[in-house]
N, C-alpha and C positions, 0 to 999 in steps of 0.2 A: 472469598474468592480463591479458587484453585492454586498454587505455586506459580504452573505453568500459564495460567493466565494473565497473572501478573507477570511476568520474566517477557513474556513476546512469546512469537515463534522462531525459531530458526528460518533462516533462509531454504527456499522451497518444499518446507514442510508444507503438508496438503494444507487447498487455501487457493493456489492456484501454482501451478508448474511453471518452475523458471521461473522467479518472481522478479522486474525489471523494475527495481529503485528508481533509475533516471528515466524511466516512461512519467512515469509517476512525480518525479518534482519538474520536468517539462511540461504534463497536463496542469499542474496545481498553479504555475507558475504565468502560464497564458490563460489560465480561466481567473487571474487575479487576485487569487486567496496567499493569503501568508498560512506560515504554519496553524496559527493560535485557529483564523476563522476555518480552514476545512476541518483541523481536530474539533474542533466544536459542532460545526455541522454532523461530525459523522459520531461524536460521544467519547473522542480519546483524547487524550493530550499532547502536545505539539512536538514532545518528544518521542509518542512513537510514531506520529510523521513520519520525523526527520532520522529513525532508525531504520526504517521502512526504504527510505530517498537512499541514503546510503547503503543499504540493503544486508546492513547488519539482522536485521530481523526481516521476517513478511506476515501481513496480514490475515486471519483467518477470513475461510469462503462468506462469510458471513460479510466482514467486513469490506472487502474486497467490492462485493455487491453492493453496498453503500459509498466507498467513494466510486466505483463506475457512477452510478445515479448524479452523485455531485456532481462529476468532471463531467459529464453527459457524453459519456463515451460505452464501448463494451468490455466488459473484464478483461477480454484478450490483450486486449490494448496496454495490461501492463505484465503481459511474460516476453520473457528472450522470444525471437525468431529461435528456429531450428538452427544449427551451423552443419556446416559441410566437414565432415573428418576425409 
């Protein structure tokens, strides 16, 4: 396995723009899953979740597309809104 696959991604490397950790442990959190059961649904481990939720890391487009399907939602649903400068 790649370095870089193993390490995570950084935060809003491609995958999806603005990547929104607390969308993401609010969706997993009212759809009822703990860490361990969505990482296992979707083939990761509970800690890049919860690296994810905290948004020390973001998931690849790949993956991204697999927890939308879980949480039953649209990818969009886990980037920042735009902000106003």
């Amino acid at each position: 396995m790649p370095e870089e696959v193993k390490r995570g991604r950084k935060p809003n490397d491609p995958g999806i723009p603005e990547w929104n950790g607390d969308a993401l442990k609010v969706r997993r959190v009212l759809s009822g899953f703990t860490l361990k059961q969505l990482g296992d649904l979707i083939g990761v481990g509970e800690s890049a979740i919860s690296r994810w939720e905290l948004g020390q890391r973001a998931p690849d487009a790949a993956t991204v597309e697999r927890l939308a399907q879980e949480l039953k939602c649209a990818k969009k649903a886990f980037s920042r809104p735009p902000t106003l400068r």
